[in-house]
C-alpha positions, 0 to 999 in steps of 0.5 A: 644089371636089372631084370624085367618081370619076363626075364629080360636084360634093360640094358638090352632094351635101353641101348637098342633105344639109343642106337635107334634114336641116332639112327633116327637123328642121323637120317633126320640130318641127312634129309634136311641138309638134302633138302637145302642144298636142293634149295640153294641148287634150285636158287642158283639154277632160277638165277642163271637165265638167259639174257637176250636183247634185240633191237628196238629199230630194223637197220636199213643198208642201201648199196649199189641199188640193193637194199637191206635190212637188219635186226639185231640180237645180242646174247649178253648172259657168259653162256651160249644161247642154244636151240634159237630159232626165229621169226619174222611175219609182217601182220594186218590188223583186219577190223571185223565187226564185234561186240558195241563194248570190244571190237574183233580184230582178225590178224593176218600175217605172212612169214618173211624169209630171212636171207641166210640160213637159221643161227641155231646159237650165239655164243656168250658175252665176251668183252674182247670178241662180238661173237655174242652180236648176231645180224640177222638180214633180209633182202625183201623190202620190209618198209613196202610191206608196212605201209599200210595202215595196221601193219607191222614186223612181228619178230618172235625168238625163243632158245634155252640157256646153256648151263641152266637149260631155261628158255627164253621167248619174246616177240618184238613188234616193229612198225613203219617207224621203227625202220631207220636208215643206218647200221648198227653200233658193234658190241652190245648196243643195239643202238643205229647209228 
């Protein structure tokens, strides 16, 4: 054992060194393993998303003089798309005067009811059930209140996905043309048939 010029041990002062060289190591090891397995968490996190799909077309029912039209939304992510909540407005371009290089345009807009009350989920795709296709139907007549010029359905949806609690908003635009007469394919097409 060797001794220092003040009487100390080296040993001593060499094995606290190491001890904490380990300590130092071991938390080192510890924080970056940490921080990948928050990486690949959050990766697999920002992969799971929801996805959602409407239809292109609003499905138009005529039976027994009563007419009916129809969009619809199909979940197609395995998990439930939760907290939906939608709308449809039918929306008036108003030209207004601007600027010679970009004329204003004023929006103005008038909420439809749909006829049943609001679907505040759908479940995830399954390959032997359509639980994961909902219709969504109004009574009033749409193609009445698009037949004016700049006019149009304005469908806007938002929810989170179940598992990765992500949200998904979109709006769909849905012009006089867009109306067709017929009824929608089952399963996840949202073609009409």
């Amino acid at each position: 054992m060797f001794k220092n010029k003040y009487g100390g041990n080296y040993e001593i002062v060499w094995r606290f060194s190491q001890v904490t060289m380990e300590w130092i190591l071991t938390a080192f090891s510890g924080v970056i393993s940490g921080l990948i397995a928050s990486f690949f968490f959050f990766l697999i996190l920002f992969c799971i998303k929801p996805k959602i799909k409407t239809s292109e077309e609003v499905a138009k029912k005529e039976e027994d003089g009563k007419t009916e039209y129809f969009i619809k939304v199909v979940n197609l992510s395995r998990s439930m798309f939760i907290d939906v909540e939608y709308t449809l407005n039918v929306c008036t371009d108003i030209p207004m005067p601007g600027t010679c290089h970009k004329p204003e345009v004023l929006i103005k807009t008038q909420r439809i009811k749909f006829s049943k009350e609001p679907i505040t989920l759908i479940n995830g795709y399954k390959k032997d059930s359509n639980d994961f296709a909902v219709w969504l139907r109004v009574d009033e007549d749409l193609q009445n209140l698009v037949k004016e010029k700049g006019s149009y359905l304005e469908f806007n949806i938002t929810g989170k996905h179940n598992i990765s609690n992500r949200t998904k908003a979109f709006t769909v635009k849905y012009f006089k043309s867009h109306i067709k007469v017929g009824e929608f394919f089952c399963g996840k097409s949202t073609k009409i048939q």
